[in-house]
C-alpha positions in Angstrom: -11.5 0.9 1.9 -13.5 -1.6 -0.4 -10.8 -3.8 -0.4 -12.4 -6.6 -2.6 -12.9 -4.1 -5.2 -9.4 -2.6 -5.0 -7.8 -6.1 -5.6 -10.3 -6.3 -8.6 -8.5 -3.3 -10.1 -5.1 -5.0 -9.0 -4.2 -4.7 -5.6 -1.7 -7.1 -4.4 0.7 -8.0 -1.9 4.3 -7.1 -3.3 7.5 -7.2 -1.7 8.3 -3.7 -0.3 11.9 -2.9 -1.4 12.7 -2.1 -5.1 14.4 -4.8 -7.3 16.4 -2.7 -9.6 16.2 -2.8 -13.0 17.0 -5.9 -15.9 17.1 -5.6 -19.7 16.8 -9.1 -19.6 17.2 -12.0 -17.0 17.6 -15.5 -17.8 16.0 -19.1 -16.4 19.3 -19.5 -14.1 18.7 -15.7 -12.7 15.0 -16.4 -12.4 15.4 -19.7 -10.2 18.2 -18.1 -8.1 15.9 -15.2 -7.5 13.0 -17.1 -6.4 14.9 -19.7 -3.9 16.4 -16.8 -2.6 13.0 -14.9 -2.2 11.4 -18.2 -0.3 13.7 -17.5 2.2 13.5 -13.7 2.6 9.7 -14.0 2.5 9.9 -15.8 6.0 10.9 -12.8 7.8 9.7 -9.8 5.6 6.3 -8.9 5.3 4.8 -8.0 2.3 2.8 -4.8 1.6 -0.5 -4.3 -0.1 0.5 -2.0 -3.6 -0.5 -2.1 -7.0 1.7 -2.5 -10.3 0.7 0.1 -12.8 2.6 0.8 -15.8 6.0 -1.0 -14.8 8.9 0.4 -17.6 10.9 -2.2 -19.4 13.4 -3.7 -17.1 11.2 -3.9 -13.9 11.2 -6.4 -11.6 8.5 -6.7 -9.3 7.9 -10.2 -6.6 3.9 -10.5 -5.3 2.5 -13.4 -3.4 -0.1 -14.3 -5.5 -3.2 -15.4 -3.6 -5.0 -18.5 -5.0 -8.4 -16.9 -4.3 -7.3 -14.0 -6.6 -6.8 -13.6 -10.8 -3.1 -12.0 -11.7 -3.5 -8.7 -10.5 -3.7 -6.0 -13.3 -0.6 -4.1 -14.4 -1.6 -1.5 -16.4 -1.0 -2.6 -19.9 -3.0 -4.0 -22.4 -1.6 -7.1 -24.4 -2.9 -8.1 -27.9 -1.3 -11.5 -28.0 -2.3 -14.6 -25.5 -0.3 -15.1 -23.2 2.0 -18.7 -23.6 2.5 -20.8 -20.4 5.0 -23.7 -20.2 7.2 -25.6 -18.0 10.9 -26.2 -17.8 13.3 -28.5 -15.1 15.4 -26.2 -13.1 16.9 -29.6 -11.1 16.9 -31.0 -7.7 13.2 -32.0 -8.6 12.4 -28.5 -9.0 9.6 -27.3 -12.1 9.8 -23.7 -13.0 6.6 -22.5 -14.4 7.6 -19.6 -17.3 4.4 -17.6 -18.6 4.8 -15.1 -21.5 2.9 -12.3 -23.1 3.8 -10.3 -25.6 2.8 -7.1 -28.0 1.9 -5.2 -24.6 1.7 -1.4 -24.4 0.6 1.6 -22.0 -3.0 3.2 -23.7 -2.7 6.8 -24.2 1.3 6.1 -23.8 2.9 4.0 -26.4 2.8 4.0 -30.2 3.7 0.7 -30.7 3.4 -2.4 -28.9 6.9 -3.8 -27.7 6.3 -4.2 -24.0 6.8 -8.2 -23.0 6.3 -10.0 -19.5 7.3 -12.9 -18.0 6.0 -14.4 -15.3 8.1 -16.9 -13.2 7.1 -19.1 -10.3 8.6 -22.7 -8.8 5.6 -25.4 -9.7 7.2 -27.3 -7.6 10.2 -27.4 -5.3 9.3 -24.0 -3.8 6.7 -22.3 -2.9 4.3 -21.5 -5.8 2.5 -18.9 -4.6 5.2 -16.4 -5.0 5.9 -15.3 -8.0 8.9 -13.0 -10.2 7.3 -10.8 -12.8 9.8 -9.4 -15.3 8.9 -6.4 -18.0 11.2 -6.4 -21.1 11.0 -4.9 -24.3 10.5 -7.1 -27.5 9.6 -6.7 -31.3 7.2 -3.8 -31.9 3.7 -4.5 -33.2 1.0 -1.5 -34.4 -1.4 -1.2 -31.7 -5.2 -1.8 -32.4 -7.4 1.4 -32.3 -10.2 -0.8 -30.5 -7.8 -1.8 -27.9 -6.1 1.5 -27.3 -7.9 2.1 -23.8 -7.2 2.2 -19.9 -7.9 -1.1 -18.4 -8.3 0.5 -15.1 -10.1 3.4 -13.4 -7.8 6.0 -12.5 -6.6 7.3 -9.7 -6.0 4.2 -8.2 -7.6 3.3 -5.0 -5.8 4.7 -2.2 -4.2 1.5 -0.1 -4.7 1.4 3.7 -4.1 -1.9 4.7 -0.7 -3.1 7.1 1.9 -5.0 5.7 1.3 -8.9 6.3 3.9 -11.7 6.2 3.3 -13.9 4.0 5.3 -17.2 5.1 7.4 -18.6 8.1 6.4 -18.6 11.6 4.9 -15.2 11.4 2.6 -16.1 8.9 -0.7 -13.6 9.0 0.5 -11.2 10.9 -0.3 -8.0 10.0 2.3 -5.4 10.6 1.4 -1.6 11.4 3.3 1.6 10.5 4.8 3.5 12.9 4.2 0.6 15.8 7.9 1.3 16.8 10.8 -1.0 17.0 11.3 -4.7 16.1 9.0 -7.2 17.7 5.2 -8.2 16.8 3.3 -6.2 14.7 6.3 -4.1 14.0 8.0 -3.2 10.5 11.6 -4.1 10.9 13.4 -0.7 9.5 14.5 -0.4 5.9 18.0 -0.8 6.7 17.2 -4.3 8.4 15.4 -5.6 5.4 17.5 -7.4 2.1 18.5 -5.0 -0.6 18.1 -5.8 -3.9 21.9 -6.6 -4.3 21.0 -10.0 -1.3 18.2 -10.4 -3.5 20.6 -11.7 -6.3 18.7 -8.4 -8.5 21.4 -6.1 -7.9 22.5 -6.0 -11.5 21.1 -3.5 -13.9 20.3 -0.7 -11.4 21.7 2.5 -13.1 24.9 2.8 -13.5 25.5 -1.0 -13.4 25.6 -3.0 -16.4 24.7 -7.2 -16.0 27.8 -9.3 -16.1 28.2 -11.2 -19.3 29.4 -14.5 -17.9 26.5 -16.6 -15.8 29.2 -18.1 -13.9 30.1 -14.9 -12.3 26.3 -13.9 -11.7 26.0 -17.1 -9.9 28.8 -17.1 -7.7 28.1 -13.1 -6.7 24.5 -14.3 -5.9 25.8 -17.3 -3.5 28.1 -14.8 -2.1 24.7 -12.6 -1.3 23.0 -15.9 -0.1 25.7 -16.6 2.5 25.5 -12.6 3.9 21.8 -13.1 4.2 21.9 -16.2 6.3 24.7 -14.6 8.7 22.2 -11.6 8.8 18.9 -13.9 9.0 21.2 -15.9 11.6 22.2 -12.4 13.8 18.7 -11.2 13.7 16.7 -14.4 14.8 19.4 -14.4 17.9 18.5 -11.0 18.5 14.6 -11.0 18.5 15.1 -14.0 20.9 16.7 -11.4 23.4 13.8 -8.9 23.1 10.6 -11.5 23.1 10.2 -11.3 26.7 9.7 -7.6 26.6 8.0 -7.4 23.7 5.3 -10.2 25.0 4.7 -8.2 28.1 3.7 -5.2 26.1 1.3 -7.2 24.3 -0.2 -8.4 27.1 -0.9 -5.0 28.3 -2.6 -3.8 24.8 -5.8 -5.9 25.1 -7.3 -2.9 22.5 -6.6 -4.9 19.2 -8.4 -7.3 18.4 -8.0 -10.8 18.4 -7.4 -11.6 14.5 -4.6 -9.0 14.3 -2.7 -10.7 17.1 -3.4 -14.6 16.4 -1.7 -16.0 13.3 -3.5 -17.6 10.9 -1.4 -20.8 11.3 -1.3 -20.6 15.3 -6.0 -19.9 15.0 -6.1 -22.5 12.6 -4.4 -25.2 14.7 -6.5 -24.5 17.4 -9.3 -25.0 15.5 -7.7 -28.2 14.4 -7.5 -29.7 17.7 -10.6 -28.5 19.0 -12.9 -30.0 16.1 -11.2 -33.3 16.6 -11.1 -33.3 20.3 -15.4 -33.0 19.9 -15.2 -35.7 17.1 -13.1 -37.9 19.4 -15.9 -37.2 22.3 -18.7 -38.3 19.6 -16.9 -41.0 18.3 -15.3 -42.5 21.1 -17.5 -45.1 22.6 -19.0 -46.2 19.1 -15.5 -47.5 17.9 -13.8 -48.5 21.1 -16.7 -49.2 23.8 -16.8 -50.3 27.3 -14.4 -53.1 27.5 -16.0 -54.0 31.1 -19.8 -53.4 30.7 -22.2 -56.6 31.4 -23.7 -58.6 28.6 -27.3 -58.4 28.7 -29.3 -61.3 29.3 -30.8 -63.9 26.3 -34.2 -62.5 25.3 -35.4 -65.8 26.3 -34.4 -65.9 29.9 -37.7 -64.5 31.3 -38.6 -68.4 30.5 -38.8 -71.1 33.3 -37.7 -74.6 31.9 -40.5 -76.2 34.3 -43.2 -73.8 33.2 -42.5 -74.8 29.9 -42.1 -78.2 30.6 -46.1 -78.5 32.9 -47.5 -76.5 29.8 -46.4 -78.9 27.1 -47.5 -81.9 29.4 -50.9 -80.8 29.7 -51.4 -79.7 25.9 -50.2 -83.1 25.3 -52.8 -84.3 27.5 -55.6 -82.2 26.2 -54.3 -83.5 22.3 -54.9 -86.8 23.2 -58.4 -86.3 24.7 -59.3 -84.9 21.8 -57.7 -87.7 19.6 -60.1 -90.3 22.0 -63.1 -89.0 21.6 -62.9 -88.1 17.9 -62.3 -92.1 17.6 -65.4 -93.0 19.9 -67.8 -90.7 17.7 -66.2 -93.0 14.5 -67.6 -96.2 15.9 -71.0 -96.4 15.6 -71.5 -94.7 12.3 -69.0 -97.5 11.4 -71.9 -99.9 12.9 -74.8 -99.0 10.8 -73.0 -99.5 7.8 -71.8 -103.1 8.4 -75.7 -103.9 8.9 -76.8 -102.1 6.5 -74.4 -104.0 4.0 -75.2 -107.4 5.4 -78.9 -106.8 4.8 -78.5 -106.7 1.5 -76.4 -109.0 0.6 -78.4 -112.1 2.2 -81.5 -111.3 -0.3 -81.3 -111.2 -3.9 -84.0 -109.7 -6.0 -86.1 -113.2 -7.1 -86.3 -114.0 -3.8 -88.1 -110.7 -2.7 -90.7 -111.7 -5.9 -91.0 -114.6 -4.8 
């Protein structure tokens, strides 16, 4: 399967049980949702699906890859879509992002369709997000815009289930590998409904509570059942890891990347690139404490060579200084004769 160009048409990973549905959820339900999906997300893995033409009152959760735009849905929007921030406390920013005036092409008359996006900015993790679909005031649709925003039929999606976060991060899971263990799907019954998702209001036949307080408390009460069961489960995959090593040692048929975490390959590589920087870098920034200082560059002199050589330049200097003087002394003769000579004579005398 092209992958790259089924997660251009909206492929992404969504969690695999159904949330139920809401007419409308507010920022409490939102935040209660996501801190509780942090913690499912650690031991559920997420499937590969695409969200295409969700009805009003859908809830859908995706772990939203950073390499990857929000995956299409379906719907075309005519308004821009409005992003803003709120404090949900405890340090915590909930990111809200809105669109409205959205509709199905070929579908809807008018455009009422509205979605919010939801995701903690900080204080979570912000790579999963809550995506809710609502209805809002109607709008008439523009003829120009009135067109799929996809090919259709959808791709068809062959890739395992992956988990997303926790200590099984990267692991791919396969269908129909068998029981519990690595690389397995744990069964639906094992994974949380979406009543321990806090989401269990608003499925037919249920109608959301009107006080927030109640909500709340019925969603803490979920909380604590899916720790005890988190808790029970943890305890038993402990039990069964020896067993379930040993058949993975005898399977050496898969290959290494579906076996290896990301996190668990990525350390490796961690410690290995260092451990070659450490070997490069080690004796330019600490050194051998104990090596020998080389010698002065100007050992390979003797004092006494030195000492005989300047002697006899010395010598040589003045040598030349003594005969330099004896070639000045008779040129110095001539002239005082030649100077005495003319001064005993005057000019009358020599006419005379």
């Amino acid at each position: 399967m092209a992958q790259h160009a089924a997660q251009a048409e909206g492929l992404c990973l969504r969690y695999p049980d159904a949330l139920g549905q809401h007419p409308q959820i507010t920022q409490e339900s939102a935040l209660q949702m996501l801190l509780r999906a942090t913690q499912l997300a650690q031991h559920t893995p997420f499937t590969w699906s695409y969200i295409d033409k969700p009805m009003e009152g859908q809830i859908f959760l995706i772990f939203q890859m950073p390499q990857l735009p929000f995956p299409i849905d379906g719907l075309v929007y005519q308004d821009r879509e409005q992003r803003y921030t709120i404090s949900a406390g405890g340090g915590r920013e909930m990111e809200v992002s809105e669109v409205k005036f959205g509709f199905i092409p070929g579908v809807d008359t008018t455009a009422f369709r509205v979605r919010r996006r939801f995701r903690l900015s900080k204080g979570g993790h912000p790579q999963l997000v809550l995506i809710h679909y609502s209805r809002g005031q109607p709008a008439p649709i523009m003829p120009s815009l009135n067109q799929p925003v996809r090919n259709y039929p959808l791709r068809p999606v062959n890739e395992p289930a992956v988990y997303v976060m926790g200590e099984k991060q990267g692991q791919k899971v396969f269908p129909g590998a068998g029981g519990p263990g690595p690389g397995r799907a744990p069964p639906p019954g094992d994974r949380a409904s979406a009543t321990e998702m806090g989401m269990g209001y608003g499925m037919p036949g249920m109608s959301m509570p009107g006080n927030p307080q109640a909500l709340l408390a019925h969603q803490n009460n979920n909380m604590e059942a899916l720790e005890k069961r988190a808790l029970r489960d943890r305890s038993a995959s402990m039990g069964q890891r020896p067993a379930a090593n040993a058949r993975a040692e005898d399977d050496d048929s898969a290959d290494e990347s579906e076996t290896i975490s990301t996190r668990t390959l990525a350390l490796t590589r961690y410690r290995r690139n260092h451990e070659y920087m450490n070997e490069v870098f080690m004796y330019a920034a600490f050194g051998n404490k104990n090596v020998v200082s080389p010698p002065p560059p100007y050992s390979i002199f003797k004092k006494e060579d030195l000492e005989a050589s300047v002697a006899k330049l010395t010598a040589e200097i003045e040598g030349l200084k003594a005969r330099a003087a004896a070639r000045k002394q008779p040129s110095s003769a001539v002239d005082d004769l030649v100077d005495v000579s003319m001064e005993g004579h005057s000019l009358t005398d020599v006419i005379a």
